[in-house]
N, C-alpha and C positions, 0 to 999 in steps of 0.2 A: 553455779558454785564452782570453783577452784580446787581441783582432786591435789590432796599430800599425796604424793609417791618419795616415798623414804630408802633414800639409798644407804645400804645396809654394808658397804665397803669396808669400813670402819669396827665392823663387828668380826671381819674376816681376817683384818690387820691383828686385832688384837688375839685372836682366836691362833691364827699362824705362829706370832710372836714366842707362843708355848710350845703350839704343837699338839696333838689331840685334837679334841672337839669340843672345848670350851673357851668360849662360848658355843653353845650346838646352833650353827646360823639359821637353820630350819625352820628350829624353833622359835628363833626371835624373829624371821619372816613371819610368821605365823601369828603369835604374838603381838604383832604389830598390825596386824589386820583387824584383830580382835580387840585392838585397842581402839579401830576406825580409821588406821591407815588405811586410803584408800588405793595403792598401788605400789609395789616395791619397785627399784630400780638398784641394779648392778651396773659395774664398769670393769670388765675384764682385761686385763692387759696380758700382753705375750709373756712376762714373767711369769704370773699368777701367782704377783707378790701379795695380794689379798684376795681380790674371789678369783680361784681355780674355775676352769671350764666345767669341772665336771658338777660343781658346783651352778650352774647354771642349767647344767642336764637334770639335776636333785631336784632345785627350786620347780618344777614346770609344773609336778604334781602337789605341790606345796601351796604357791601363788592362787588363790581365788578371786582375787582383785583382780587390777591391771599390771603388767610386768611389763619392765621395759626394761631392755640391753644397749647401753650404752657403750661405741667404740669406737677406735679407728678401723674402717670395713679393709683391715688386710687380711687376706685369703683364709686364714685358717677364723678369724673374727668372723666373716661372712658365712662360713660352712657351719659353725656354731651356730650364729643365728636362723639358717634352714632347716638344722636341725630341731631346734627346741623349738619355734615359730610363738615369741613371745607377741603378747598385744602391739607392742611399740618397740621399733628400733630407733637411737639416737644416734645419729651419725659425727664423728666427734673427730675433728683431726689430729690428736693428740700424738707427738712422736714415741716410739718403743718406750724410753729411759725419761720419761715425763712425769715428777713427782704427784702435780695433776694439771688436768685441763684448762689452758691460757692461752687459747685461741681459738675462735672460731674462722668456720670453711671462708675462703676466698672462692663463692659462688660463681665467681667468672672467669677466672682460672682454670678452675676443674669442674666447670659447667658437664661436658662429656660425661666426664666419670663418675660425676653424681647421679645422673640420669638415667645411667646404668644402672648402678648399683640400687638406685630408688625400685628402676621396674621391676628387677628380682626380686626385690623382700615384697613387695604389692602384690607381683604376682602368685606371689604365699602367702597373699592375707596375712601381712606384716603392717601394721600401721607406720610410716615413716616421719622421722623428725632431722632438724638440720640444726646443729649448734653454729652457734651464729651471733657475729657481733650487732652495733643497730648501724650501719654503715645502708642506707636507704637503695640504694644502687646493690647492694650483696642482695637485699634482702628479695630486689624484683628480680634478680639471677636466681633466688632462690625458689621463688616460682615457679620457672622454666625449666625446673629439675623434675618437676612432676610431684615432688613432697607431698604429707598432707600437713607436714606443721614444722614452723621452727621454732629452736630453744634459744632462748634471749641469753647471752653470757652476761651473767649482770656483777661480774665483780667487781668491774668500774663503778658504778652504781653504790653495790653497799661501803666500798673504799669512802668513798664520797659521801655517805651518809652518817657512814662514822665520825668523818671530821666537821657535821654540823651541813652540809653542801644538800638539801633536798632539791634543789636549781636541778643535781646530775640524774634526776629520773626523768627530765623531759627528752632526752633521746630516746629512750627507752616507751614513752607514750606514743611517739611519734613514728615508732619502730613497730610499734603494735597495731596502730589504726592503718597505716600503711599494709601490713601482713592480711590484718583482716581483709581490709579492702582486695589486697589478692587474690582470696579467697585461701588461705592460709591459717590452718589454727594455730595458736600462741602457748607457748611452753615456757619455762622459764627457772633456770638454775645457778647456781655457784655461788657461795659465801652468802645466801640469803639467812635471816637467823630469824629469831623470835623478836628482837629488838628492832630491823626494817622491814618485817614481812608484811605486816600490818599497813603499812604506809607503801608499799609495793604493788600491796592486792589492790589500794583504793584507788592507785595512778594508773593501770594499767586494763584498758578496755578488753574484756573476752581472752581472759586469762584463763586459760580452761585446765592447767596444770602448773603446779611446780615440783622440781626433782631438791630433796634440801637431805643432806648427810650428815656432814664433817658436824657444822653447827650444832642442828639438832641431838647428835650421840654427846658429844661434848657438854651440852644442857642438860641431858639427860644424867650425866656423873654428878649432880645436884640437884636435877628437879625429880629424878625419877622418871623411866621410858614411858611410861602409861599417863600420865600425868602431862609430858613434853607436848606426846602426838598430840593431847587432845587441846592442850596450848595452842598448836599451829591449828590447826580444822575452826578453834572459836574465831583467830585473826582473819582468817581467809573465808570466814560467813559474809 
């Protein structure tokens, strides 16, 4: 079955926007587990225009699922993630001033220094992930990093889905059986919603996660959070 890990960004934007602690994010980590999310995920950025670092030191004893930190590994990102030692780190090439993530790695470019940065968080029993386009060439770079899974950037994907296009999920099939065959596990996030998740999960062989946020809180100002998660958990049976 396909673990929700519910990224919680969204609740820290709005939460900042005031000031205070309401929303208290803790809480709706918390909350959202008990609803049967099966894993929270953050993306902290050097601003800590929505989840602060320290906020990430908060969650460690909050999280009883699986936690995964998603970022670009520059230096003070990488000392964060040693310190809290979440389940999963997502490695994300995202620039400083990036409203969000709209690239994945060029595997063979910075082959070296993924390599690196893989053996450290491994060697902390850090589980590791790579965001990543379906480009079949990145993805056998992507192997040779030492990972143990990459994240499919699928916003081309649900773009395409939106305008009627189900044709644009066969890179993304063939991006997957590929990975496995690497022996690589398969992740899978961005602009996924409740409208293509369903038809996402059925295309995509040993799908063992997806990271879904923006969407999902946004549903939730309608369907209600308790009610959304468990939307996504029936689609992804």
């Amino acid at each position: 079955m396909t673990k929700l890990s519910v990224n919680i960004n969204k609740i820290a934007t709005l939460r900042n926007s005031r000031g205070g602690n309401v929303p208290n994010l803790l809480k709706v980590a918390a909350d959202i587990e008990s609803f049967g999310g099966e894993g929270i995920t953050i993306h902290p950025r050097p601003d800590e225009r929505h989840i602060r670092y320290q906020d990430a030191r908060d969650l460690v004893a909050v999280v009883k699922t699986e936690y995964n930190i998603e970022g670009n590994p520059i230096q003070s990102f990488i000392d964060l993630v040693l310190e809290t030692k979440p389940t999963q780190v997502t490695l994300v090439p995202d620039s400083i001033h990036a409203i969000t993530s709209n690239a994945g790695w060029d595997t063979i470019k910075h082959q070296s220094f993924l390599q690196e940065v893989v053996k450290e968080f491994q060697q902390n029993g850090i589980r590791t992930s790579i965001f990543i386009d379906t480009d079949l060439k990145l993805i056998e770079a992507a192997a040779k990093t030492g990972a143990d899974r990459i994240e499919l950037y699928t916003e081309e994907f649900a773009t395409q889905f939106d305008l009627g296009n189900k044709a644009a999920i066969k890179p993304y099939t063939e991006a997957a059986i590929v990975a496995h065959d690497l022996g690589l596990g398969i992740n899978a996030g961005h602009d996924l919603s409740l409208e293509n998740i369903k038809f996402f999960k059925e295309n995509i062989p040993n799908l063992a996660e997806v990271s879904i946020g923006h969407a999902l809180i946004a549903e939730s100002l309608y369907l209600g959070l308790e009610n959304v998660v468990n939307m996504y958990l029936h689609r992804l049976k």
